[in-house]
C-alpha positions in Angstrom: -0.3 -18.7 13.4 -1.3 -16.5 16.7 -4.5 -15.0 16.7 -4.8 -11.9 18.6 -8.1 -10.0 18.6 -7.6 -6.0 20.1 -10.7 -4.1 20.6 -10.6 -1.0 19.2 -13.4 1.9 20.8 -14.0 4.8 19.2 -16.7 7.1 20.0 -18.5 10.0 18.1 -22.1 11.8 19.3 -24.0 8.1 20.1 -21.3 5.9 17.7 -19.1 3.7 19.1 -17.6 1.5 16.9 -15.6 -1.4 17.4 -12.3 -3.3 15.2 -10.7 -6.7 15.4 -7.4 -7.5 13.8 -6.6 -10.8 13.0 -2.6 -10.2 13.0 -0.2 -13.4 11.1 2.6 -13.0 13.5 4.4 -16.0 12.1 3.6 -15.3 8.2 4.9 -11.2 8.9 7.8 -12.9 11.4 8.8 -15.0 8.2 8.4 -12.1 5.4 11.3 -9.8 7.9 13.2 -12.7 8.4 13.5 -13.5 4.0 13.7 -9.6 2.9 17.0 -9.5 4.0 18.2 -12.8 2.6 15.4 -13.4 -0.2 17.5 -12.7 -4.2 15.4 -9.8 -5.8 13.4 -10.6 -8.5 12.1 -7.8 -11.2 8.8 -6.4 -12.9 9.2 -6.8 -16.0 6.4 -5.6 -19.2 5.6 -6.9 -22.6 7.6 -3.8 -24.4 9.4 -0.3 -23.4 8.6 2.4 -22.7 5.8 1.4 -20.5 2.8 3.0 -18.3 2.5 1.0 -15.1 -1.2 1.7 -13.8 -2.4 0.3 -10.2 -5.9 0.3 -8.9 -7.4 -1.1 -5.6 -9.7 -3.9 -5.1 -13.1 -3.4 -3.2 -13.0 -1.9 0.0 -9.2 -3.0 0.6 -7.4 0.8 1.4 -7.3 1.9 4.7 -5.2 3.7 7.1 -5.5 2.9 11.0 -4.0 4.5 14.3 -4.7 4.8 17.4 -8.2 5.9 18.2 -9.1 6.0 14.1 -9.2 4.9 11.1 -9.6 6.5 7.3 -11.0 4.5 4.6 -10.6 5.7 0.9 -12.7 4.6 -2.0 -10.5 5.7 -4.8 -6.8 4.2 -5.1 -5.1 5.2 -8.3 -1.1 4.6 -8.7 0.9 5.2 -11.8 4.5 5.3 -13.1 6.7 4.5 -15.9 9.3 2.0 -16.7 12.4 2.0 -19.8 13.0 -1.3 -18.7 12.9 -4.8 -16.4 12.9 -2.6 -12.8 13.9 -4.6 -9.2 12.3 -1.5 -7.7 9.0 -0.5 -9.3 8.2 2.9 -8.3 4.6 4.0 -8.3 2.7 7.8 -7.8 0.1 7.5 -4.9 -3.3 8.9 -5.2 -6.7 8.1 -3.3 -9.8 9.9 -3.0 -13.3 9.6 -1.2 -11.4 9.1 2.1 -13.4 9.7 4.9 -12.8 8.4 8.3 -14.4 6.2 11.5 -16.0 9.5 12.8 -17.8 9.8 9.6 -16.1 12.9 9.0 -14.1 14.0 5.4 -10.4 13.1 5.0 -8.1 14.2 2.3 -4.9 12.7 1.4 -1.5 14.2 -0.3 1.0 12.4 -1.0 3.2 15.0 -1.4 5.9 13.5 -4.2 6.2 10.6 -1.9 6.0 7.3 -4.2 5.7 3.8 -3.1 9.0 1.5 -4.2 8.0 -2.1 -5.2 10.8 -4.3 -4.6 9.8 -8.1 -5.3 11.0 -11.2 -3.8 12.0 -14.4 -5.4 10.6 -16.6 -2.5 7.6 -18.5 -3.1 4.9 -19.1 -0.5 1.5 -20.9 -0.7 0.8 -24.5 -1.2 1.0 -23.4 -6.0 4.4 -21.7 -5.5 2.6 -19.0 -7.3 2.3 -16.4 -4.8 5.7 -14.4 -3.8 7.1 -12.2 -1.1 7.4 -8.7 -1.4 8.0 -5.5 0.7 7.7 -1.3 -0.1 9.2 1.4 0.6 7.8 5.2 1.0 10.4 7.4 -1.0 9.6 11.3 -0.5 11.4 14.7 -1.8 13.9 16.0 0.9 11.8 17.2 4.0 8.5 15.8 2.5 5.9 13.2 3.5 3.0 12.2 3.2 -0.1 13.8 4.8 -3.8 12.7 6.1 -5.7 15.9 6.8 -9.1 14.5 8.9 -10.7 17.8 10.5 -8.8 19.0 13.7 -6.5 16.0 13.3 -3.5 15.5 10.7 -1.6 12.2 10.4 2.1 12.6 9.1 3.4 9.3 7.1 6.8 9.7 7.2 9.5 8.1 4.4 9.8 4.3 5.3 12.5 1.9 4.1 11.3 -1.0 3.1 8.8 -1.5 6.0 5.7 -2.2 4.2 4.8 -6.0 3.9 2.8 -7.4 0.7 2.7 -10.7 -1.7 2.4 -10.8 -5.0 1.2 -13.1 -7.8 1.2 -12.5 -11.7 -1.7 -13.4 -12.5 -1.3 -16.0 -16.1 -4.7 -16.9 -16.9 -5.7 -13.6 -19.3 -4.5 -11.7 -21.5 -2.2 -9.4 -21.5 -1.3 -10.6 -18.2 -0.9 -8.2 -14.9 0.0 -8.4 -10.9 -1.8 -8.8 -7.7 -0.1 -6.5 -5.1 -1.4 -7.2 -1.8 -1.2 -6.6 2.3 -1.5 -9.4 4.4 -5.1 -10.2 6.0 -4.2 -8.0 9.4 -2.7 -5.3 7.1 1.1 -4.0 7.2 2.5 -2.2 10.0 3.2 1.7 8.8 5.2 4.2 10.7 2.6 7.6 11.5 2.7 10.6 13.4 -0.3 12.2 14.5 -0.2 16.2 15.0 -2.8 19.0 15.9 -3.8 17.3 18.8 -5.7 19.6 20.3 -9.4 18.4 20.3 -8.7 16.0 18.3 -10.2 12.4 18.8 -6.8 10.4 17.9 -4.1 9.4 20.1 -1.3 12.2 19.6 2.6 11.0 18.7 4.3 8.7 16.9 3.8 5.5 16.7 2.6 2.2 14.8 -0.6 2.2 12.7 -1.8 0.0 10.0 -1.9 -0.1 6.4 -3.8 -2.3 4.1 -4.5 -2.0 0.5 -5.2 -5.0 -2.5 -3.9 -3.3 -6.3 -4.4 -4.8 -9.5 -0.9 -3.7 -11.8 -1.1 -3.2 -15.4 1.3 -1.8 -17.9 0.6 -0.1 -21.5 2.3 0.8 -24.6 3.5 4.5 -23.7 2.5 6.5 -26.9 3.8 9.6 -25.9 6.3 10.7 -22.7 5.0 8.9 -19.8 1.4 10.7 -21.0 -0.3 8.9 -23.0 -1.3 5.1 -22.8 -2.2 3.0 -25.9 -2.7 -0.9 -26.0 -2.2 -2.3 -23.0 0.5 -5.4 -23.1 1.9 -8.1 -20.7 3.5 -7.4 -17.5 4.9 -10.1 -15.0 7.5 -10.5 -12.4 10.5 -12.7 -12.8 
């Protein structure tokens, strides 16, 4: 593993605030390398049909480019499944963002949906945690939108760019699924626009996403509307 620490300034009034990421080149090197090669594996719930609910962990959601960064404190992600699904597709909703400049920041995810796709290749010294990588799927000419004062940060659709692992976690019941970034956070393709006074770098270019979700499914009582008892969901 190659630790590199980047200093991050950003200054508002008398705040200056500084970031260090600690970035896995060989871990995220391995993960591109197995995504192409790696045999899918599926989600996969107790019964049909089935909610799928996400929610983040603790202070895990954040979006970073250059010059800023947005922190949400609400994560919410839903979906449906009729049955075993090598891509699970899940609605995107956060709330309570605000960003580095201590300023408000909304987020709309426009129809855009993340897409799930699980890997059977084990890593970690219990062979219990798996490889895994998303993609942003959006409506023709959509995308996904950060709206932070003079500033707004376009999150264009991304084929299977995100990088995450995954464990199911056994020990309860019903049973459910970690979904998480690695430590440094996944690379994610953005495009800040309405430059003009605002504090961020301006363009495209490479930020940073990093989120933790805890995945749960439930007896659908009623159209994809209504969730009853919530059962078992794993990945196979």
């Amino acid at each position: 593993m190659v630790e590199m620490s980047i200093d991050i300034l950003y200054v508002s009034g008398m705040t200056t605030i500084r970031c260090k990421w600690l970035i896995a080149f060989v871990a995220l090197l391995a993960l591109s390398a197995s995504t192409s090669s790696a045999q899918a594996s599926s989600v996969t719930t107790g019964l049909y049909p089935a909610i799928v609910t996400g929610e983040q962990e603790g202070e895990f959601n954040f979006f970073e480019m250059g010059g800023g960064k947005v922190e949400c404190e609400a994560g919410k992600f839903s979906g449906t499944m009729s049955e075993a699904t090598s891509q699970l597709s899940l609605n995107i909703a956060y709330s309570g963002c605000k960003t580095s400049f201590e300023t408000a920041a909304t987020f709309d995810s426009n129809g855009c949906t993340f897409g799930i796709h699980p890997e059977n290749e084990a890593i970690g010294s219990k062979g219990d945690v798996y490889l895994a990588s998303a993609a942003i799927v959006c409506p023709k000419e959509k995308q996904m939108v950060l709206t932070m004062g003079l500033c707004n940060v376009d999150i264009p659709p991304q084929t299977e760019l995100l990088q995450f692992f995954y464990l199911t976690n056994n020990t309860g019941s019903p049973r459910d699924i970690t979904l998480e970034t690695w430590s440094g956070g996944t690379p994610i393709l953005l495009n800040v626009t309405n430059v003009f006074l605002c504090p961020l770098v301006g363009g495209s270019q490479s930020g940073t996403f990093k989120t933790k979700i805890t995945v749960k499914a439930y007896r659908d009582e009623f159209g994809g509307t209504v969730e009853g008892s919530q059962v078992d969901t794993w990945i196979d």
